[in-house]
N, C-alpha and C positions, 0 to 999 in steps of 0.2 A: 375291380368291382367293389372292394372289401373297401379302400378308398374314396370311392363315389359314396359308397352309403354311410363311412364313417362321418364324411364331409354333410352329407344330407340330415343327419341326425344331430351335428352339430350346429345345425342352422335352424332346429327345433322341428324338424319334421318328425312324424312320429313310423309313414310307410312309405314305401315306395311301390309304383305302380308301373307293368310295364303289359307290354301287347306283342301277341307274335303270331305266327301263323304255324300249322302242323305241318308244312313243308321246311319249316327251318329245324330241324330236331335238335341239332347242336347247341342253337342258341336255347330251344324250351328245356332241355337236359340241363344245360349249364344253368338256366335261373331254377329250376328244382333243387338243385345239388345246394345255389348258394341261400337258400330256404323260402324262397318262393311258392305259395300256394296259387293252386287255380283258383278264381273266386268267380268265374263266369267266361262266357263269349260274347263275340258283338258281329254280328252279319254288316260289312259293307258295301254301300252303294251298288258293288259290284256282283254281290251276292255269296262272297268268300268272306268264310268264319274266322276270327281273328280268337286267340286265346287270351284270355286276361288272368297277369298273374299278379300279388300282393305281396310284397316281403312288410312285416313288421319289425322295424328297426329295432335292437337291441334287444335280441334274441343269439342265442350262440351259433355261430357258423356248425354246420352238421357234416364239412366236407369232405 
């Protein structure tokens, strides 16, 4: 991941954005740990709550 987002930053992106659901805990654990905030949810089609997280790039890893 430290790789994806070094790569992402160097491509002049400033965040990175990602979605997940409260039944994958592992994955929403691991993008908190790699500095990932909530910044909202989004209700799909289906009517299950998706979590939306933000990392601002080039910020120091906290892990």
């Amino acid at each position: 991941m430290l790789a994806q987002h070094e790569w992402v930053a160097d491509q002049g992106y400033s965040y990175v954005t990602t979605e997940t659901y409260n039944r994958y805990r592992d994955m929403l654990l691991l993008n908190l740990r790699m500095g990932f905030d909530v910044v909202g949810t989004l209700t799909t089609l289906k009517g299950e709550t998706k979590i939306v997280l933000r990392k601002v790039l080039g910020e120091p890893e906290d892990v």
